[in-house]
BAZAVO-689140 format. One record per residue (C-alpha): residue number from 0; residue in one letter; chain; x, y, z. Coordinates in Angstrom, 1 decimal. Layout:
<sites>
+-----+------+-----+--------+--------+--------+
: seq : type : mol :   east :  north :     up :
+-----+------+-----+--------+--------+--------+
: NUM :    A :   A :      X :      Y :      Z :
...
+-----+------+-----+--------+--------+--------+
</sites>
This chain:
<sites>
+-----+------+-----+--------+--------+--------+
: seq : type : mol :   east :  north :     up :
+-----+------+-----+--------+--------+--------+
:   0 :    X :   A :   72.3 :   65.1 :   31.0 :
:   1 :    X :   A :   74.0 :   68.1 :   32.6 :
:   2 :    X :   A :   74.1 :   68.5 :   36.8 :
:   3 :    X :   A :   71.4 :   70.7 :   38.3 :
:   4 :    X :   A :   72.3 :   73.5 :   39.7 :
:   5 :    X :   A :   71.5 :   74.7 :   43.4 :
:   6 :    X :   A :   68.4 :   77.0 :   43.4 :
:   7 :    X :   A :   68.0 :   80.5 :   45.8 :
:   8 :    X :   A :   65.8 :   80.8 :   48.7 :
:   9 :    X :   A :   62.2 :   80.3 :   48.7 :
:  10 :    X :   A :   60.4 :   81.6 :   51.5 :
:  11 :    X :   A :   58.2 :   79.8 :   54.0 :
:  12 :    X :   A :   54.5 :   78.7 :   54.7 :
:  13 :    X :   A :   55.5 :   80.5 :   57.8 :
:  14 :    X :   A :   55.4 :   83.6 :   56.1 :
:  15 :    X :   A :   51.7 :   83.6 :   56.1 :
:  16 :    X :   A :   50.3 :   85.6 :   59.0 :
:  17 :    X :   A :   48.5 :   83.2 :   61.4 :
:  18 :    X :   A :   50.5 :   80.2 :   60.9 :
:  19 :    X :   A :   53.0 :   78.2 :   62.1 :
:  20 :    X :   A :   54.8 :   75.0 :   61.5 :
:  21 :    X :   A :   56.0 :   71.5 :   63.6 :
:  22 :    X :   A :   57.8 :   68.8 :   62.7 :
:  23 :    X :   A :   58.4 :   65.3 :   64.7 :
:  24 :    X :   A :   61.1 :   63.1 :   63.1 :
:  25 :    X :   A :   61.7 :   59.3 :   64.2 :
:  26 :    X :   A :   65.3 :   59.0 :   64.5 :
:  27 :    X :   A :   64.5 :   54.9 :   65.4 :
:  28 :    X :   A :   63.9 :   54.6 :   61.3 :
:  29 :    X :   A :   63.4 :   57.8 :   58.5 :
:  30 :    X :   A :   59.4 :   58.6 :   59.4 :
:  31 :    X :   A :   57.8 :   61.9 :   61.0 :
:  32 :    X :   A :   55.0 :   64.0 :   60.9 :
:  33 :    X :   A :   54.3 :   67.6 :   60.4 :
:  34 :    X :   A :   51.7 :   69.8 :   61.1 :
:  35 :    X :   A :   50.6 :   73.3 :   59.7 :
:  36 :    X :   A :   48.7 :   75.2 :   62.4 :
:  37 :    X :   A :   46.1 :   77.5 :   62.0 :
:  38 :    X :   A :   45.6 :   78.3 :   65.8 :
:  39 :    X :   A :   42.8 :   80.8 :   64.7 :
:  40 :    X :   A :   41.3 :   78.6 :   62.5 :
:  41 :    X :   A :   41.5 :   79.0 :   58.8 :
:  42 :    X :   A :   39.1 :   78.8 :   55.8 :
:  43 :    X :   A :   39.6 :   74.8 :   53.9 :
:  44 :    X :   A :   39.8 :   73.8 :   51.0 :
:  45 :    X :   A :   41.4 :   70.0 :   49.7 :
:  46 :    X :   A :   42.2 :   68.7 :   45.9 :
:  47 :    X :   A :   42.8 :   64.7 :   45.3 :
:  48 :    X :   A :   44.3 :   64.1 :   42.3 :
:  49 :    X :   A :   45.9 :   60.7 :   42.8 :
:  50 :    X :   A :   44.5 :   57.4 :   42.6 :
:  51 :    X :   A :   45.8 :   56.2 :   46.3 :
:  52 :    X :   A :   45.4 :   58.6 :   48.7 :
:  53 :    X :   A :   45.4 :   57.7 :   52.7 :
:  54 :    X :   A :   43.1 :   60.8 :   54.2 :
:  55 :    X :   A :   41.3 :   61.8 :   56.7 :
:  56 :    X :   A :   38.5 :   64.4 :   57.3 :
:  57 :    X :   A :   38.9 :   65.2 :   53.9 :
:  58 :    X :   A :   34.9 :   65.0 :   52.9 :
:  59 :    X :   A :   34.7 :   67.8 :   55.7 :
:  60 :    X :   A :   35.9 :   70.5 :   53.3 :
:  61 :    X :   A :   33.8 :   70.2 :   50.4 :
:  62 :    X :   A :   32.5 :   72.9 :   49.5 :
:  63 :    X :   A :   28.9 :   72.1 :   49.9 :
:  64 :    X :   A :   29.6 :   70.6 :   53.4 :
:  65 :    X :   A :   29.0 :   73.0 :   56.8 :
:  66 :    X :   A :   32.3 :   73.5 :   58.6 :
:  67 :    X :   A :   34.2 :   76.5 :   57.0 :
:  68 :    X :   A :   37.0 :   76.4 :   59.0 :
:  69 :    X :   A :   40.1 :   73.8 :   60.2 :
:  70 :    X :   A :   42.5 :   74.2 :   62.8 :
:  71 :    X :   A :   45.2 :   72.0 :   61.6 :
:  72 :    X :   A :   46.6 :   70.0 :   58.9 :
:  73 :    X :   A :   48.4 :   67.2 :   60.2 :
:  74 :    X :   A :   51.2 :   65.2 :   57.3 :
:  75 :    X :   A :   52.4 :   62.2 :   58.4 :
:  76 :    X :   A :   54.6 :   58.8 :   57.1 :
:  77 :    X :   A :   53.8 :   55.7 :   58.4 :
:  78 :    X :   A :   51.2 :   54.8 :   55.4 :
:  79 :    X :   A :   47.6 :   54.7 :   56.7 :
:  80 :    X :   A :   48.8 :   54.2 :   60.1 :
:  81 :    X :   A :   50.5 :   57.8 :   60.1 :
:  82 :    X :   A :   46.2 :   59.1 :   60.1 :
:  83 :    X :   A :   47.0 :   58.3 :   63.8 :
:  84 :    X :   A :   49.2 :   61.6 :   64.4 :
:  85 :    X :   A :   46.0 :   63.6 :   63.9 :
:  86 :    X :   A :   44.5 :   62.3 :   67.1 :
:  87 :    X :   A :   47.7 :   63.3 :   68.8 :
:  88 :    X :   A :   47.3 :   67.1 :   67.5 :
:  89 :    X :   A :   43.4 :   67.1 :   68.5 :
:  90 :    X :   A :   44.4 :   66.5 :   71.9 :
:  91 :    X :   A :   47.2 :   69.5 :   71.6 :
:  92 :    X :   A :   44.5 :   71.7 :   70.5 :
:  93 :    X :   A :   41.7 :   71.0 :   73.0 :
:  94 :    X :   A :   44.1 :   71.4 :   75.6 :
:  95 :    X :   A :   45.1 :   75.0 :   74.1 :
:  96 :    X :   A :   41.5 :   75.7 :   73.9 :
:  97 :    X :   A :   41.3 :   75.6 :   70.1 :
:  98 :    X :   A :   38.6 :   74.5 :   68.4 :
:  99 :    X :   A :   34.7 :   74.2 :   67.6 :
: 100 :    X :   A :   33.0 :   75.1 :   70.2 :
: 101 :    X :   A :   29.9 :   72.7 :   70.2 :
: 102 :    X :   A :   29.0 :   73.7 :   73.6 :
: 103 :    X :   A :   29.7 :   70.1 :   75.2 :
: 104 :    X :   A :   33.4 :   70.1 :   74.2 :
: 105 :    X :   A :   35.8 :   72.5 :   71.8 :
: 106 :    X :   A :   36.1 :   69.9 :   68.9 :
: 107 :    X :   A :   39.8 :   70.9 :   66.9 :
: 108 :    X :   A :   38.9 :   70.2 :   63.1 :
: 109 :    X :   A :   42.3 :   68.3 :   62.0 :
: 110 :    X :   A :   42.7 :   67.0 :   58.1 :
: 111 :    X :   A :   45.4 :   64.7 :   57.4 :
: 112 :    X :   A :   46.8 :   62.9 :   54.6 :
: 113 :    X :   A :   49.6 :   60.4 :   54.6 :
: 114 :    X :   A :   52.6 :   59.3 :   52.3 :
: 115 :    X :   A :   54.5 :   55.5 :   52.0 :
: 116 :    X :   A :   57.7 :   55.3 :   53.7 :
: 117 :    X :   A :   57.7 :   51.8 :   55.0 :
: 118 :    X :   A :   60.4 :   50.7 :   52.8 :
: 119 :    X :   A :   63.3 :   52.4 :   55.4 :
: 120 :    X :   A :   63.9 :   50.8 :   58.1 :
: 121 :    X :   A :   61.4 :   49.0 :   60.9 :
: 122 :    X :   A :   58.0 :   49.2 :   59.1 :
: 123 :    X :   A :   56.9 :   48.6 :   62.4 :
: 124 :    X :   A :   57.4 :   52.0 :   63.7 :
: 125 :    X :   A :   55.1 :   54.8 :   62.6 :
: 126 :    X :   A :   54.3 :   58.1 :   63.7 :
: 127 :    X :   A :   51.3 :   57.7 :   66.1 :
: 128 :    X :   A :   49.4 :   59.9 :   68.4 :
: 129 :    X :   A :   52.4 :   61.1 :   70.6 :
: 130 :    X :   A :   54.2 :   61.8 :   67.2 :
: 131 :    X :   A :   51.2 :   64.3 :   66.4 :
: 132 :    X :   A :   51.3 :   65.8 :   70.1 :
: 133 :    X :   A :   55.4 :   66.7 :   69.2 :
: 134 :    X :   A :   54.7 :   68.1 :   66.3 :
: 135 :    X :   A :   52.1 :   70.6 :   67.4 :
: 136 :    X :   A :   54.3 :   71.3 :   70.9 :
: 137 :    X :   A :   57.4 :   71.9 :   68.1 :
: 138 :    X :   A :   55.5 :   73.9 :   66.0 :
: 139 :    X :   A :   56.4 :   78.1 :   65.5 :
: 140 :    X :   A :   56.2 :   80.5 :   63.3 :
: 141 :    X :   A :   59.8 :   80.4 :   62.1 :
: 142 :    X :   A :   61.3 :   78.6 :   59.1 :
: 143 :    X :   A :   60.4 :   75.5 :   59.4 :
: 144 :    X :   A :   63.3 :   73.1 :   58.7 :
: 145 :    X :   A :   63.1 :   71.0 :   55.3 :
: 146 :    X :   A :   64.5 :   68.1 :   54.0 :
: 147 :    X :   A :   64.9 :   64.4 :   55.9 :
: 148 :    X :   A :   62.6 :   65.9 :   59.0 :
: 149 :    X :   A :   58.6 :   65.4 :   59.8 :
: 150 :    X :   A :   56.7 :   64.3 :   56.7 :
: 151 :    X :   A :   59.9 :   63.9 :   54.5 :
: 152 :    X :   A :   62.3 :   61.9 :   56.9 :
: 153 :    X :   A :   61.1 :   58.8 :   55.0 :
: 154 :    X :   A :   60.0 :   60.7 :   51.4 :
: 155 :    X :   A :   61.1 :   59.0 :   48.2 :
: 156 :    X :   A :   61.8 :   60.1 :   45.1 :
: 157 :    X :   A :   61.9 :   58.0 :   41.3 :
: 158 :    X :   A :   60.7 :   54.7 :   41.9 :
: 159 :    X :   A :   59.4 :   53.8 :   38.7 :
: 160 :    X :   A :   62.1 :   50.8 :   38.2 :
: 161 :    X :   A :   62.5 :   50.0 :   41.8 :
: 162 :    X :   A :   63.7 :   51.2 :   45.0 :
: 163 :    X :   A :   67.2 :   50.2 :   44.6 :
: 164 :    X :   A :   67.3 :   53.2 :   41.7 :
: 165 :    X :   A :   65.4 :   55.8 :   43.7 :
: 166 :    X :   A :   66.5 :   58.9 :   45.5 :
: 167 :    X :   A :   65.6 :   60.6 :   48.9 :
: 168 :    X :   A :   63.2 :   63.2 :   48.8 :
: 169 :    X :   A :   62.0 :   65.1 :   51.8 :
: 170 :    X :   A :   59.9 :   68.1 :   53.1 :
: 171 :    X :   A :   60.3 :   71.4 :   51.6 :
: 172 :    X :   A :   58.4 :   75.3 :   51.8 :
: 173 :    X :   A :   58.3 :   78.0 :   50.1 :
: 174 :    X :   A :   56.1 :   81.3 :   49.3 :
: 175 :    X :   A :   55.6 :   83.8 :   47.6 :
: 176 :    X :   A :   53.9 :   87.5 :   48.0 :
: 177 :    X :   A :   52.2 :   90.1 :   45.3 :
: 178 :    X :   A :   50.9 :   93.5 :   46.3 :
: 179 :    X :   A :   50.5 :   93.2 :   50.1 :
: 180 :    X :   A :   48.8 :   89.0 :   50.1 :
: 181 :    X :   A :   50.8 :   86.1 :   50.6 :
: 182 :    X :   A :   50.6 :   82.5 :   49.9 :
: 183 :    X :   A :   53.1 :   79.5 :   50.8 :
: 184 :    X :   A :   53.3 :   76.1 :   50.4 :
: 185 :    X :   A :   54.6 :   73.1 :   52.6 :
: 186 :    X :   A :   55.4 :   70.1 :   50.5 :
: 187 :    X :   A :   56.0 :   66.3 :   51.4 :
: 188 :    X :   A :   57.6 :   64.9 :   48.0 :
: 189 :    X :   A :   57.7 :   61.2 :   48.2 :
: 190 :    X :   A :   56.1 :   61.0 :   44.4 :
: 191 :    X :   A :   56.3 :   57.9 :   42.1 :
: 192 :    X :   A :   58.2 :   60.0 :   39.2 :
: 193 :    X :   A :   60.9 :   62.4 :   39.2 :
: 194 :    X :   A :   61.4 :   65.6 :   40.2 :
: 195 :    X :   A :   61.9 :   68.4 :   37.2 :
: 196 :    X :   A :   63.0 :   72.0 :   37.7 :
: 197 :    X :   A :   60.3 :   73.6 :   35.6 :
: 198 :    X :   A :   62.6 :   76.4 :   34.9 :
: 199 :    X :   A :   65.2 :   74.5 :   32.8 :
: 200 :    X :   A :   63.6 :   71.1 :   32.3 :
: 201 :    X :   A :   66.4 :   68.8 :   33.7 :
: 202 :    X :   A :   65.5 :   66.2 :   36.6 :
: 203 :    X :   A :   66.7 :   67.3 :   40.0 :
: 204 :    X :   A :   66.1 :   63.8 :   41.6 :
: 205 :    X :   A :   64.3 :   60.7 :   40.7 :
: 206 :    X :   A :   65.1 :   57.2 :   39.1 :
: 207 :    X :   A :   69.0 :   56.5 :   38.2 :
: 208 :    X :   A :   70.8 :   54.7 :   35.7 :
: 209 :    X :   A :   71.1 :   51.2 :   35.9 :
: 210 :    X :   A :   74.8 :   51.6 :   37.5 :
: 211 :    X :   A :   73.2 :   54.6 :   40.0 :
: 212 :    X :   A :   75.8 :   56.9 :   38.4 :
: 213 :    X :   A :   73.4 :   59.1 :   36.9 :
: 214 :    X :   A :   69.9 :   60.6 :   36.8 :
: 215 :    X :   A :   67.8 :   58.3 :   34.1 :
: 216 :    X :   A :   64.8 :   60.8 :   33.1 :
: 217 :    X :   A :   62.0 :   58.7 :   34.1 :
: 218 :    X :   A :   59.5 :   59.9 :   30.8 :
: 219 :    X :   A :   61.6 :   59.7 :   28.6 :
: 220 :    X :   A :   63.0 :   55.7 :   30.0 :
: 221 :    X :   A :   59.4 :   55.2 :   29.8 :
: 222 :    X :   A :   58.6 :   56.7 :   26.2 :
: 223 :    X :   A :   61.8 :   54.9 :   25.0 :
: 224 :    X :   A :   59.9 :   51.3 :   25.9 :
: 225 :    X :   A :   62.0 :   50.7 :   28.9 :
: 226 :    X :   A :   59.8 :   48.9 :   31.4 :
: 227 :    X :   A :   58.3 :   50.1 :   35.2 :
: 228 :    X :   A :   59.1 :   47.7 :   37.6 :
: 229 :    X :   A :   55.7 :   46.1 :   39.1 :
: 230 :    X :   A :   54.2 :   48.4 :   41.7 :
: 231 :    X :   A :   51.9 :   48.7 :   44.5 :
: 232 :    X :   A :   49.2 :   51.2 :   44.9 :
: 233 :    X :   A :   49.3 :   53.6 :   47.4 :
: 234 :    X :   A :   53.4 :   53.4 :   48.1 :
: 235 :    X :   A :   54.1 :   56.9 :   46.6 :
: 236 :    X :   A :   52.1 :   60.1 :   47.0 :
: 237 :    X :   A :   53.5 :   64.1 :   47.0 :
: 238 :    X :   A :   51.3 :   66.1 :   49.7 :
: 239 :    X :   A :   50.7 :   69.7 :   50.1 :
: 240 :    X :   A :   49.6 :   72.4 :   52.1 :
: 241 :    X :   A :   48.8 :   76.1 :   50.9 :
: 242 :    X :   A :   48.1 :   79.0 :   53.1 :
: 243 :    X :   A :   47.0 :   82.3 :   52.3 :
: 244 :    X :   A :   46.7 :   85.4 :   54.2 :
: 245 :    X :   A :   43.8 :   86.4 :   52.1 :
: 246 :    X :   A :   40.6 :   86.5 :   52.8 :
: 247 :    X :   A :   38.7 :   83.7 :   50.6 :
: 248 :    X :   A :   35.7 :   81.3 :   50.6 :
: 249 :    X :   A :   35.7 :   77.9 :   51.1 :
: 250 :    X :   A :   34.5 :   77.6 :   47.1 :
: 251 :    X :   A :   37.5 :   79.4 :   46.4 :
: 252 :    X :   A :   39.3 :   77.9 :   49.2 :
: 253 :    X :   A :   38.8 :   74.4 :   47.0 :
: 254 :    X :   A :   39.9 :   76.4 :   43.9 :
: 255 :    X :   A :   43.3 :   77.6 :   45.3 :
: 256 :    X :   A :   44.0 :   73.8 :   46.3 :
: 257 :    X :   A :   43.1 :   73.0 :   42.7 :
: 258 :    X :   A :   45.7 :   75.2 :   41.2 :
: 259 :    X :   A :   48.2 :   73.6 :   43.6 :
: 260 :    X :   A :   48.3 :   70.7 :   41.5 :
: 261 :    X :   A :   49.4 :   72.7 :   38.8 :
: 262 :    X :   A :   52.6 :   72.9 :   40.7 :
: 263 :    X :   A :   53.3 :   69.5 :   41.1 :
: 264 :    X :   A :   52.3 :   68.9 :   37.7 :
: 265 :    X :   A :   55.2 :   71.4 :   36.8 :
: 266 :    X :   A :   57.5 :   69.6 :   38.6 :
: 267 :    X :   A :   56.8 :   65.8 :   38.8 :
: 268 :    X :   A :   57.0 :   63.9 :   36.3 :
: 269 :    X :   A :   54.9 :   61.1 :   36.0 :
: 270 :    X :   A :   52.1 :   62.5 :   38.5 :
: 271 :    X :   A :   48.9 :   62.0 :   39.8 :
: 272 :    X :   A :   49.7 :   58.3 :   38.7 :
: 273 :    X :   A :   47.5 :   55.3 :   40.0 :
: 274 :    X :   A :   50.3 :   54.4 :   42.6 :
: 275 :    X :   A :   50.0 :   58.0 :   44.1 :
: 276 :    X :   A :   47.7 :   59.4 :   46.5 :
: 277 :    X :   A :   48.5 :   63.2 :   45.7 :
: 278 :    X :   A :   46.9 :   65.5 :   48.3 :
: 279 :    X :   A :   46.8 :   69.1 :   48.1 :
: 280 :    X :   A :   45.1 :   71.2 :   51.0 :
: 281 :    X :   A :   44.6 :   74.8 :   51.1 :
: 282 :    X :   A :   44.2 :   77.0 :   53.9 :
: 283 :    X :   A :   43.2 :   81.2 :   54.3 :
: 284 :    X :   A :   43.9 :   83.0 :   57.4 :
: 285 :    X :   A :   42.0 :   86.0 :   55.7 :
: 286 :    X :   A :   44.8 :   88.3 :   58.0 :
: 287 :    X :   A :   46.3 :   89.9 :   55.2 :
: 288 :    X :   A :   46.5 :   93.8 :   55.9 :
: 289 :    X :   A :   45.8 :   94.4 :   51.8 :
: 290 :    X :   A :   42.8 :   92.9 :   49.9 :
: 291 :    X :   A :   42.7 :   89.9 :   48.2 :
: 292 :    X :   A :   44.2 :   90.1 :   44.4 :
: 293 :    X :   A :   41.5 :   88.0 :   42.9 :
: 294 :    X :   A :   41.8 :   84.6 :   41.8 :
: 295 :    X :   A :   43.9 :   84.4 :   39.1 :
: 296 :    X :   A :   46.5 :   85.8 :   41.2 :
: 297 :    X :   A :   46.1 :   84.3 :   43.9 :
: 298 :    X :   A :   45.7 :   80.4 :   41.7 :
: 299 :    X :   A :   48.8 :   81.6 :   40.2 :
: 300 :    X :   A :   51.0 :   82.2 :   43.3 :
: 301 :    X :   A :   49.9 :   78.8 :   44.7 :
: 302 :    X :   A :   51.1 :   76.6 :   42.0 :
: 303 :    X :   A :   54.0 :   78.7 :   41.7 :
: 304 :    X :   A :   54.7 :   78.2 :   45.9 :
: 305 :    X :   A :   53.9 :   74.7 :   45.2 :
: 306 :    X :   A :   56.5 :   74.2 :   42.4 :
: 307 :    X :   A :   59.1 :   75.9 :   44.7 :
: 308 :    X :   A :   58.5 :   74.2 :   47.9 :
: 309 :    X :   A :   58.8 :   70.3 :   45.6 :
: 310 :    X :   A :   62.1 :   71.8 :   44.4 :
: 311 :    X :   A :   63.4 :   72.9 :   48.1 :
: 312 :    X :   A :   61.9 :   69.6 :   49.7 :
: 313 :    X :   A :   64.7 :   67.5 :   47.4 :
: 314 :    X :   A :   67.4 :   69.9 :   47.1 :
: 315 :    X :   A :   67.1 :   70.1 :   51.1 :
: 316 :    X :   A :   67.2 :   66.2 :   51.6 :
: 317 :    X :   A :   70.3 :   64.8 :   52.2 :
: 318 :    X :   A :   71.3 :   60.6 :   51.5 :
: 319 :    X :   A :   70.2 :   58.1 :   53.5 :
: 320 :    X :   A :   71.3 :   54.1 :   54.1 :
: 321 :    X :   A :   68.4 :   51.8 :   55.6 :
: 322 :    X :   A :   69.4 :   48.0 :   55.2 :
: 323 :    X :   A :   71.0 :   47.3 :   51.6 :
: 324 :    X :   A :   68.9 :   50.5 :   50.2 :
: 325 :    X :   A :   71.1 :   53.6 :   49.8 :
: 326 :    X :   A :   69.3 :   56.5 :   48.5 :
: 327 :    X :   A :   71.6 :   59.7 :   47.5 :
: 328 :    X :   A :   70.1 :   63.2 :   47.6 :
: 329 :    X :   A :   70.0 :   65.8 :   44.5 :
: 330 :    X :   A :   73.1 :   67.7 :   46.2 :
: 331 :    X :   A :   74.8 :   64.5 :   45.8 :
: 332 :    X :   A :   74.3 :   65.4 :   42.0 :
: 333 :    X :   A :   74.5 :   68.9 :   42.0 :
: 334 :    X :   A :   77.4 :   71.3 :   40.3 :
: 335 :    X :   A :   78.8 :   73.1 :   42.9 :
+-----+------+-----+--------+--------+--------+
</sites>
C-alpha cells in the first residue's frame, strides 16, 4: 500500500459566527476535554449511531422534547467519568450569565459525550469538573488547535487486533462555506477501525502490520479471515460537533447531525461498531448574514466538514509512548 499524502487546510468550527472553541489537556497522562461554545445559545440537534456511547443530556434534544436551545457541548476523555467536565463548564456559564433563565437561577444547557482513553497512562486521572472550567476559560474564537490536545490527547486509532498495533488519533476541525452559510465540524477520532481518506481510498491511520512497519487495512484483514482481537464495549467511540450559521429548527437541527455520520462513515472504516459509542451533535447559531441553502446543502456540507475534520484530527496528531505502548501518528507514515 502506497504512503498518504499530507492533505491542505480545512477550516475551523470557529469559522461559524457565534462560536468558539476550548481545549484542556492533561499533561499528567494523554486525556482532555473540549468544549464548543455557543455563548448565545444555539439550536440542538444529536445523532447516536454507535452501540456504546457515554452521554449526557442527550434525551434533551429530541426533537419532540421542549428546550430548543444549548449553550455548550462539552467532549471529554476519561470514559464515563470525563461526563464530569460538563459540570465544570455549567459553573463557567452561570457565572458569565449564560443560560436558561428559569427565574430562580440561569440553568446553562451543557450536552456531553465521552470517548475511552484509559489505556495511556494513569487510568486514574480523568478530566473532571476543573478540567471543564479550563476549557471554557481557554475557549476563543480562533483556530482551535488539533491533534494530541482536549478530546484527542488520549484518541486512538485501529484497534481491531490490539492496542499494541494501533495508532494515535486526536482532535481535528474543519468547515466549509456555500453562498454566504457556513458549517464546521470539531471531531474527536478515537474510533475502533481505521481512518480512510475518502478521496483516494488508502488508510491514513489505523491497525499495522504484525511487525508495526506498515498500515494493515483493517476491512480488508478482516474480509481476508484474519481475526479481531477480543474487545470491550464502549473503549472506542469518534465524536462530533457541527455548527451552522444558519438559521434551522431543532427537527432539522436532528437532521444535520444525521448527515454527520455520513462523514464518518466516509472515513472510518469499520464504524458505528458495537464497541463504539459514535456521537454526533449539531448546533445552529442562525447568525448567518445570507439565508439558509435548504437542506440538502446544508446535510451535504456537514458530512463533508465532518469527513475533513476526521482526516485533520489524525494527520494533526503526533506519536505518543505511555508504558510499553508506542503509538506512531499518520505523519509518521506520510510521503513528504
Amino acid at each position: 500500500m502506497s504512503s498518504p499524502t499530507w492533505p491542505a487546510p480545512a477550516g475551523a468550527i470557529t469559522d461559524v459566527a457565534g462560536i468558539a472553541v476550548g481545549h484542556f489537556t492533561d499533561f499528567r497522562r494523554p486525556t482532555g476535554c473540549s468544549v464548543v461554545l455557543a455563548r448565545g445559545g444555539a439550536v440542538a440537534g444529536v445523532d447516536v449511531r454507535g452501540a456504546a456511547p457515554g452521554t449526557r443530556e442527550t434525551d434533551l434534544l429530541a426533537p419532540s422534547n421542549l428546550v430548543e436551545r444549548v449553550h455548550a457541548v462539552m467532549l471529554a476523555g476519561g470514559s464515563a467519568f470525563g461526563l464530569a467536565a460538563a459540570d465544570g463548564a455549567m459553573r463557567w456559564l452561570e457565572e458569565q450569565g449564560v443560560g436558561l433563565d428559569v427565574r430562580f437561577a440561569t440553568v446553562p444547557l451543557v450536552p456531553a459525550a465521552v470517548l475511552f482513553d484509559l489505556p495511556l497512562g494513569d487510568a486514574r486521572i480523568r478530566p473532571d469538573a476543573a478540567a471543564g472550567y479550563a476549557a471554557c476559560a481557554a475557549a476563543s474564537h480562533d483556530v482551535p488547535a488539533q491533534g494530541n490536545v482536549g478530546a484527542g490527547a488520549g484518541a486512538m486509532v485501529g484497534k481491531v487486533f490490539g492496542a499494541a498495533r494501533a495508532m494515535k488519533g486526536g482532535i481535528g476541525t474543519a468547515s466549509v462555506r456555500v453562498d454566504g452559510v457556513t458549517v464546521g465540524a470539531l471531531v474527536a477520532a478515537n474510533p475502533l477501525g481505521d481512518v480512510v481518506d475518502p478521496a483516494t481510498g488508502r488508510v491514513v491511520a489505523g491497525a499495522r502490520t504484525a511487525d508495526g512497519r506498515a498500515l494493515l487495512d483493517t476491512r480488508r484483514a478482516l474480509l481476508a479471515g484474519e481475526a479481531p482481537r477480543p474487545i470491550l464495549a464502549g473503549t472506542n467511540t469518534t465524536l462530533a460537533v457541527i455548527a451552522t450559521d444558519a438559521a434551522i429548527t431543532k427537527p432539522q437541527a436532528h437532521r444535520l447531525a444525521q448527515a454527520g455520520h455520513d462523514g464518518l462513515a466516509r472515513t472510518i472504516n469499520p464504524v458505528h461498531t458495537m464497541s463504539d459509542g459514535d456521537t454526533v451533535f449539531a448546533l445552529a447559531t442562525g447568525l448567518a448574514q445570507a439565508p439558509a441553502p435548504g437542506m440538502m446543502v446544508l446535510a451535504t456540507m456537514a458530512a463533508e466538514a465532518v469527513a475533513r475534520a476526521v482526516l485533520q484530527a489524525v494527520w494533526a496528531a503526533e506519536a505518543v509512548s505511555a508504558g510499553d505502548l508506542r503509538l506512531p501518528a499518520a505523519r509518521d507514515f506520510a510521503r513528504p
